[in-house]
C-alpha positions in Angstrom: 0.0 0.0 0.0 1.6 3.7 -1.1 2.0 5.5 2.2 -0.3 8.8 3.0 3.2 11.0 3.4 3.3 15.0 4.0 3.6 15.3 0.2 0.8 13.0 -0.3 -1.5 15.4 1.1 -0.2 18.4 0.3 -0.2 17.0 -3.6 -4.2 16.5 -2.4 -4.7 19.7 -1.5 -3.0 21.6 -4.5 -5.2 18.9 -6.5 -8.7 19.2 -4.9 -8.4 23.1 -4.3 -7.5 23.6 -8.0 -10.4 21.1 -9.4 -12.2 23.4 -6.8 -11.3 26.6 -8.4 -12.2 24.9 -11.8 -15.2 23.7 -11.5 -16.4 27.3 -9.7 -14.9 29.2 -13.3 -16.9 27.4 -15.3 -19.9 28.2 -13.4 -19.0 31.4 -14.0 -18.2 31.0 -17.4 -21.4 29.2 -17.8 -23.8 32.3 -16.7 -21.5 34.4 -19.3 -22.9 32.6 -21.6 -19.0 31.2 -22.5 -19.9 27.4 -22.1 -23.0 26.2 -24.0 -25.4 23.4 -23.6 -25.0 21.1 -20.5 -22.4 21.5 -17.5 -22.3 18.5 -14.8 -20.3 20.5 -11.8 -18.3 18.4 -9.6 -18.0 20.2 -6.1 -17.7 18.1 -3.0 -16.6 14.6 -5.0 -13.0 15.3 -5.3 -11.7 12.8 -3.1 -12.9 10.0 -5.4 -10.3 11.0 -8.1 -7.5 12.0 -5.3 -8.0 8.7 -4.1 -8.0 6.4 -7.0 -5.4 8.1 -9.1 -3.1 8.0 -6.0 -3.5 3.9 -5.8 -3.3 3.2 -9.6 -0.7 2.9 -12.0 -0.9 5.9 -14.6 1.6 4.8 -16.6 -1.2 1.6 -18.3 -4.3 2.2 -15.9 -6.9 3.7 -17.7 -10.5 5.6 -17.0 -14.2 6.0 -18.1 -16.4 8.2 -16.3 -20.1 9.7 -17.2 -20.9 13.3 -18.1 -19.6 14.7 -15.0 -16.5 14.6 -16.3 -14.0 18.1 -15.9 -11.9 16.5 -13.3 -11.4 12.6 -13.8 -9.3 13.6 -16.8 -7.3 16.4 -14.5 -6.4 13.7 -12.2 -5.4 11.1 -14.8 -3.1 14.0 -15.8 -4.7 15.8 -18.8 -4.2 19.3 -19.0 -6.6 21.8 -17.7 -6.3 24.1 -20.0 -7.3 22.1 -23.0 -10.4 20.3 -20.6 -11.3 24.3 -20.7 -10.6 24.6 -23.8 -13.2 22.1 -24.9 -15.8 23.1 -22.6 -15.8 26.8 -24.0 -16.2 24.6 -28.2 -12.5 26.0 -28.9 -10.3 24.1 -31.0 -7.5 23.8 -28.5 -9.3 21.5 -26.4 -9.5 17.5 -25.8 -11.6 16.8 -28.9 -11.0 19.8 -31.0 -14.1 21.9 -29.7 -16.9 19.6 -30.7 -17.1 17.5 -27.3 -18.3 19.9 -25.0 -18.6 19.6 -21.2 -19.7 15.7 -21.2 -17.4 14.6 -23.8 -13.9 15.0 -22.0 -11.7 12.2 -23.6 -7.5 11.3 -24.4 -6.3 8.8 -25.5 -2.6 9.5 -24.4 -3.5 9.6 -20.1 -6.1 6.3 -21.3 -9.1 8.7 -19.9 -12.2 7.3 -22.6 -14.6 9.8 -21.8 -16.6 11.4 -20.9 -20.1 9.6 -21.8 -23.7 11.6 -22.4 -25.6 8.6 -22.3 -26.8 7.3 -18.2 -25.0 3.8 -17.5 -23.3 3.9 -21.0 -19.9 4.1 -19.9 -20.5 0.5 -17.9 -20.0 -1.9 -20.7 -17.0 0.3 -22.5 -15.6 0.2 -19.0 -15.8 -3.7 -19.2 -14.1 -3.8 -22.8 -11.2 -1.9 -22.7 -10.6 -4.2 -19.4 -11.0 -7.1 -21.7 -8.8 -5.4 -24.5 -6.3 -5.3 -21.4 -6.4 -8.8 -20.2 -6.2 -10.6 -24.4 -3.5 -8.1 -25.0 -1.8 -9.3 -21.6 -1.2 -5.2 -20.8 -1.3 -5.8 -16.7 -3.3 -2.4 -17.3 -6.9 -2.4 -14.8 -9.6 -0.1 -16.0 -11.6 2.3 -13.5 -15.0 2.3 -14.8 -17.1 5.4 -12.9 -21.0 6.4 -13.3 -23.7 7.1 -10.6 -26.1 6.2 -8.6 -29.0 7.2 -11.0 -27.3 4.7 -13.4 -27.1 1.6 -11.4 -30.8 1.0 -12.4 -29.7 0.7 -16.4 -29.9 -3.4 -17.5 -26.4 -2.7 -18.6 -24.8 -2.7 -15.3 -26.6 -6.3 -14.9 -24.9 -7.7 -18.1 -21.9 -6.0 -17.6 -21.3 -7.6 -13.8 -22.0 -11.0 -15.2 -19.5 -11.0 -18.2 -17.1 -9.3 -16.1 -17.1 -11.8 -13.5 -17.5 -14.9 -15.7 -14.4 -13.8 -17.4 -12.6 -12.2 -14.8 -11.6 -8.8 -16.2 -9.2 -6.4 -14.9 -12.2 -3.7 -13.6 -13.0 -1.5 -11.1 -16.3 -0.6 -10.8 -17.5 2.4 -9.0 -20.8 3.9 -8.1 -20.6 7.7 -7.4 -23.2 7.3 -4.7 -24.2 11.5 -4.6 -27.6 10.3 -3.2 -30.2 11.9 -5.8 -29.1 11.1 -9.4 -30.5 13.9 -11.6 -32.8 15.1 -8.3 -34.6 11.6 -7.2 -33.2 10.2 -3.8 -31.4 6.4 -4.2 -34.0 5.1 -0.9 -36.7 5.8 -4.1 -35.4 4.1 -6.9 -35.1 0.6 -4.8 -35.9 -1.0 -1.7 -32.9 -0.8 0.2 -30.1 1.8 -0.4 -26.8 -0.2 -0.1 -25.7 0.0 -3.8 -22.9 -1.7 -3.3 -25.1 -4.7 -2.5 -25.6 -5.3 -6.3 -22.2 -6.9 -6.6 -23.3 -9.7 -4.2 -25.9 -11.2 -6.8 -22.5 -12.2 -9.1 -20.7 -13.0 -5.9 -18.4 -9.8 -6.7 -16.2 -8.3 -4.4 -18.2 -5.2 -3.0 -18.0 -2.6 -0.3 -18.9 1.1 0.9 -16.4 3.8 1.6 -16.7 7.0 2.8 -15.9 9.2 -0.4 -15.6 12.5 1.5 -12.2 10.9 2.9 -9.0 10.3 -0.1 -7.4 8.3 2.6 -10.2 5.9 2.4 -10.6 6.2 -1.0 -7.7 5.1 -1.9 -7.4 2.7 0.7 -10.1 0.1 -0.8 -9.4 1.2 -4.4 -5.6 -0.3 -3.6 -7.3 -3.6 -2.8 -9.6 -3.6 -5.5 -7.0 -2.2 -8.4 -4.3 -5.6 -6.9 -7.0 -7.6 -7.2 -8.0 -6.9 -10.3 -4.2 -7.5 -11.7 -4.0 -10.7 -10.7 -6.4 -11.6 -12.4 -9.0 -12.4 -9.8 -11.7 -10.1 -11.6 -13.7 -7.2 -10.7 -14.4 -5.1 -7.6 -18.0 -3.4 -7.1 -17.1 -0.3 -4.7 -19.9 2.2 -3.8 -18.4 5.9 -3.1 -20.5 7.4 -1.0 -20.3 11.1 -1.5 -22.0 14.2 -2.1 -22.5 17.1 -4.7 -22.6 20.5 -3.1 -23.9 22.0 -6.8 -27.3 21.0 -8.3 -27.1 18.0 -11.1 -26.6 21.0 -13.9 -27.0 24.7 -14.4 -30.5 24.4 -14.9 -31.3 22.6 -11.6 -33.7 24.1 -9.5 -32.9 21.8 -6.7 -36.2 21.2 -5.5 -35.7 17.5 -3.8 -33.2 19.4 -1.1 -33.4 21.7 1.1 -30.9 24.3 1.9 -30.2 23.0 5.5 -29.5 19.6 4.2 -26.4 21.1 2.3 -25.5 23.0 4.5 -24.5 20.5 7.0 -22.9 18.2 4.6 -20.8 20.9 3.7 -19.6 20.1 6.9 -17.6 16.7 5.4 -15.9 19.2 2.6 -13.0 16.6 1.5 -10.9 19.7 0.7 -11.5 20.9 4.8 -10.8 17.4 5.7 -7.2 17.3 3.7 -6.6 21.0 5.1 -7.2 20.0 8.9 -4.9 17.0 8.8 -2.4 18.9 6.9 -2.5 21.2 9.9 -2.9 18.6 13.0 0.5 17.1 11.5 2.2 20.5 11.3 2.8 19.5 7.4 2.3 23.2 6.3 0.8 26.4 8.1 -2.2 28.4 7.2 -0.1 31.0 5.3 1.5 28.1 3.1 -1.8 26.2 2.3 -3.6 29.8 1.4 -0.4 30.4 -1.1 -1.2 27.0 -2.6 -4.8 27.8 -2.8 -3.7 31.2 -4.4 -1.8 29.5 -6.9 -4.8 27.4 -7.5 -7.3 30.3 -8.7 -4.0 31.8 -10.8 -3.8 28.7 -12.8 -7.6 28.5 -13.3 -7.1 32.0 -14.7 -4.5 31.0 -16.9 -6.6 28.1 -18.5 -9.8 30.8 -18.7 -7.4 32.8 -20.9 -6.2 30.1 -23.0 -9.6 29.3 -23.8 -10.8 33.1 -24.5 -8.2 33.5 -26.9 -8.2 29.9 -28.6 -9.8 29.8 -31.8 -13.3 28.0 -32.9 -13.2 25.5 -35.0 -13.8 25.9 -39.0 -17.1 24.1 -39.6 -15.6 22.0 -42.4 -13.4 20.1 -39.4 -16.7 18.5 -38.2 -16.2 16.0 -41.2 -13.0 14.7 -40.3 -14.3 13.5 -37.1 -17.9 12.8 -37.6 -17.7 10.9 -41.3 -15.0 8.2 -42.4 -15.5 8.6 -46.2 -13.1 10.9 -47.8 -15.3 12.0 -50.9 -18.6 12.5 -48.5 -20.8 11.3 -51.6 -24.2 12.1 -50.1 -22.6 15.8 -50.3 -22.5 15.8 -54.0 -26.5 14.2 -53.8 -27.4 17.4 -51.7 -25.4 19.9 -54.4 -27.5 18.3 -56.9 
């Protein structure tokens, strides 16, 4: 097991302040109008990431998540100011400006996306793990969605392939409690996701996903397991979003109070106090490395301001395989 060191945590807290200061400049950029269509804000579920990059491999591990998507690529190691870049449609960003906010994806830190469609990320999970285990990469896949999208069949016939053939998966429920805005205790009868995984006698458990420490504690397990090739790992992170699903959520399934005290269990407090308790860093030190944080969300706002859109003919290259585009010439005519 990696050790939870002084810089362990202080690499946390540069990390989860900076996703912080991220997430809050495209809200910002968001009401100006500067990021279109849908935008999935991650506050208050950053030590899922912390916790999971720390215990895998980046050098062959690899990552799928859903739509909420800015910073699972951030902490596989892509660069901010291209994730930025693509939420704003520039050019410059991760897939050339015609992603968007729930299409995050590269191929060169092995983070697929970035997936629009609820529970759709749950089978691609499963086959780039088996694409590990033919091509004999010792490589494990982290395969994230959330609780809203445990109730899609696919999960079902995912688990069962994945244990019959013992790929090289992690699974993980980002347990935020209401899905789009419905509460998980009214979408089944009991509200122990993790419990799914007993059904295919997979390896399952709870953590507390406010904690990196613990995060990263049973992802360890689960990652090791899944190397040597004893199959798959069910573990349900059980977390909270301070933000509403999207922009356009009224929030009307929770009440102020409610988020008020689970602001209480901010991960990024959490890191901050232990940094603290352990004389790791003073106040002044940590509020320098949070400075630095909102200076480097500035720069990647900038980059994207001044990056270019892309020319409308580039949509062919990526959407169409056909050079010639025949049914062009049927249109012309």
């Amino acid at each position: 097991m990696k050790e939870f060191s002084k810089e362990v945590y202080l690499q946390w807290y540069a990390d989860m302040t900076m996703w912080r200061r991220f997430e809050d400049k495209c809200r910002s950029l968001y009401l100006k109008q500067k990021i279109r269509g849908f935008l999935h804000l991650y506050n208050g579920q950053e030590a899922i990431p912390a916790g999971f990059t720390h215990a895998m491999d980046l050098s062959k591990d690899s990552m799928i998540t859903a739509y909420r998507c800015h910073v699972h690529p951030m902490a596989m190691g892509v660069d901010p100011k291209r994730i930025m870049a693509e939420l704003c449609g520039k050019a410059t960003g991760t897939s050339q400006g015609m992603g968007g906010s729930m299409h995050i994806f590269s191929k060169e830190h092995r983070f697929y996306g970035g997936h629009g469609i609820v529970g759709g990320q749950i089978p691609l999970g499963a086959g780039i793990a088996f694409a590990d285990k033919y091509f004999e990469r010792n490589a494990v896949n982290i395969c994230f969605f959330g609780d809203g999208a445990v109730r899609q069949g696919s999960l079902h016939e995912t688990f069962n392939m994945a244990m019959n053939w013992k790929l090289p998966v992690v699974f993980v429920v980002e347990n935020n409690q209401y899905a789009m805005g419905t509460s998980v205790k009214r979408t089944a009868n009991h509200e122990d996701i993790y419990k799914l995984g007993l059904g295919y006698e997979m390896p399952c458990m709870p953590v507390d996903a406010m904690d990196p420490e613990k995060v990263a504690e049973v992802a360890y397990e689960a990652i090791e397991r899944a190397r040597r090739g004893d199959g798959p790992t069910f573990i349900e992170a059980r977390t909270y979003r301070f933000r509403g699903h999207s922009m356009s959520d009224a929030e009307p399934y929770r009440t102020k109070e409610e988020v008020a005290v689970k602001k209480e269990e901010d991960p990024i407090v959490l890191v901050k106090n232990r940094i603290l308790e352990n004389n790791w860093a003073t106040e002044e030190e940590l509020d320098a490395i949070e400075q630095k944080s909102r200076e480097f969300v500035d720069v990647c706002e900038a980059f994207a301001e001044e990056s270019p859109y892309p020319t409308p003919e580039k949509m062919y290259e990526y959407v169409y395989s056909e050079p010639n585009y025949p049914f062009l010439d049927k249109l012309e005519n």
